[in-house]
N, C-alpha and C positions, 0 to 999 in steps of 0.2 A: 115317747117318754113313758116310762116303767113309773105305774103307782105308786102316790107315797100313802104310805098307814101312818098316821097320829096316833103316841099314845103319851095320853095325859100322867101327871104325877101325883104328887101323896094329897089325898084331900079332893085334886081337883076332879076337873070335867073335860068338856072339850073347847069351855070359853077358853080356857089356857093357849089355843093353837089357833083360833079362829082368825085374828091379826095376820096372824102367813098365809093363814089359807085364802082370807082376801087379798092377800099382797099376791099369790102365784094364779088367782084365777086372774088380775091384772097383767099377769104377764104370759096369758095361755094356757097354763095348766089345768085339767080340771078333773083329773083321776087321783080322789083321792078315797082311803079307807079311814075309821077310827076307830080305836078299839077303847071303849070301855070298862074297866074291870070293876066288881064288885067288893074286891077286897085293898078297897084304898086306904084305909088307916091302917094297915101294918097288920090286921087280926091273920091272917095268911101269911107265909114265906113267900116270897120272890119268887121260889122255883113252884109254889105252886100257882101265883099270877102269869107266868111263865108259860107253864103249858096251859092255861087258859087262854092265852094267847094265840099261842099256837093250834087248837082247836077253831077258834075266831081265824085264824089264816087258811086252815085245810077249808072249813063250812064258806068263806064269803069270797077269799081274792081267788080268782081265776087266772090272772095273769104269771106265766112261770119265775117272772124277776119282780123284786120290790124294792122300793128306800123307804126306810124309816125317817121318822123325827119324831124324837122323843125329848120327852118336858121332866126333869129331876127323876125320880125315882123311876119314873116310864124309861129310863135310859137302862139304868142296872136292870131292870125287864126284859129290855129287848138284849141286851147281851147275853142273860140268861137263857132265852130262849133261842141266841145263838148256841151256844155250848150245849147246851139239852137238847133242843126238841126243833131246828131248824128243819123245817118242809117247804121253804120257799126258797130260792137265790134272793137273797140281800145282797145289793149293790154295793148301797152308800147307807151309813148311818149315820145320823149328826142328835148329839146328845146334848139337851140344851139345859146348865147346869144343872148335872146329873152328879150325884154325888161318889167319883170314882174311884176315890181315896176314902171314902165313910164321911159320915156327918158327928159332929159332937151332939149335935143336937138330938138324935137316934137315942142318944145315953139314959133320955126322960123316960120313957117307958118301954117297960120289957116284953115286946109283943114281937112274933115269930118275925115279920116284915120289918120292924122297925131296927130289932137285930142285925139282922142282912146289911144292914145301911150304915151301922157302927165302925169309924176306924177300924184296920186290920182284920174286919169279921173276914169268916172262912171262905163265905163267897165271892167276895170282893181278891179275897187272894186266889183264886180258883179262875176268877174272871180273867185277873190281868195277865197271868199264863197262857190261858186259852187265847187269850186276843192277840198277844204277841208274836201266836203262830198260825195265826189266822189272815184270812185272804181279803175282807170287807174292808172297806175305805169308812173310816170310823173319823169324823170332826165332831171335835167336844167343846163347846161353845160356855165361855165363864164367865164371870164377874166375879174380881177380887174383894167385891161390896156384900156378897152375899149373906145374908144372915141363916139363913134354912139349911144350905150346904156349909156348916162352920167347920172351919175356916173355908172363905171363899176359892181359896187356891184347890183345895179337896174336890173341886169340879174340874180340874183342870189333869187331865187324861197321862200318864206315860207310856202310850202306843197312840196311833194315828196323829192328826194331826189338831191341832188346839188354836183358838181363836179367842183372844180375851176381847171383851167389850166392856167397857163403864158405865153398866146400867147401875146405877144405885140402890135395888133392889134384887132380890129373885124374880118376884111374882115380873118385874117392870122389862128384864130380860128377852121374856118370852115375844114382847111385843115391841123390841127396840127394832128400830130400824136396820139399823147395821147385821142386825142378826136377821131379818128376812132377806137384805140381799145376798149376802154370806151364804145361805143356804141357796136360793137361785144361782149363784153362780157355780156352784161347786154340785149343783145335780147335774151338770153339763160334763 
């Protein structure tokens, strides 16, 4: 089994992921990475989280293939750093209400990262280009409840493959059941 890398979303940590990561060492897995970034509140661009990223993949994962799982904003990162600065083979990615279409909510403040994540911004239409001629197996996992990604449907991906769940939350998402088997069956 090829590493999965965690990477967390706007605000958070790595509590955000920790729920799967108990769910997959239950079920044998136990190679995984997480990436950290410093510039979680949007003071930074995407594309410069991006190849910080990427730096964090060249310096720690050894292994030639990886899958991602990434938590909102950690999703638009890791696609970035597909289009920019990939040094690793991505397998699979699964974006766990990642905001693919923009967030209205981006609109409150005007900071480089939070930009990025705006309906229509430039990277966001940069992204869905690039992904549509792109070779990674990308599941983007939503709730139509979401209040962080507004409207909730704005998680919900036009390339790969998309999985709705009725978590009544964002944050409640990350650790719904349905979405840790979701992702166990589909690293296979």
């Amino acid at each position: 089994m090829d590493p999965i890398l965690f990477i967390h979303g706007f605000a958070g940590d790595k509590k955000q992921y920790q729920s799967i990561i108990k769910y997959l060492r239950k079920k044998g897995i136990n190679n995984f990475y997480e990436f950290s970034y410093d510039n979680k509140y949007g003071l930074a661009s995407i594309k410069v989280t991006a190849k910080d990223l990427s730096e964090f993949i060249a310096e720690n994962v050894k292994e030639k293939n990886i899958n991602i799982v990434a938590i909102s904003q950690g999703g638009i990162i890791a696609l970035t750093y597909l289009k920019y600065y990939k040094n690793k083979n991505v397998k699979k990615l699964f974006t766990l209400c990642s905001p693919h279409k923009g967030s209205s909510l981006a609109k409150i403040m005007n900071l480089p990262g939070l930009i990025d994540l705006q309906p229509h911004s430039k990277l966001l239409r940069e992204l869905e280009i690039f992904v549509k001629k792109s070779k990674v197996d990308i599941y983007s996992i939503y709730t139509p409840f979401d209040l962080m990604v507004f409207p909730g449907w704005n998680a919900r991906s036009s390339y790969g493959k998309n999985k709705i769940i009725f978590a009544p939350a964002h944050p409640l998402a990350f650790s719904w059941p349905s979405v840790k088997r979701f992702i166990y069956k589909n690293l296979f």
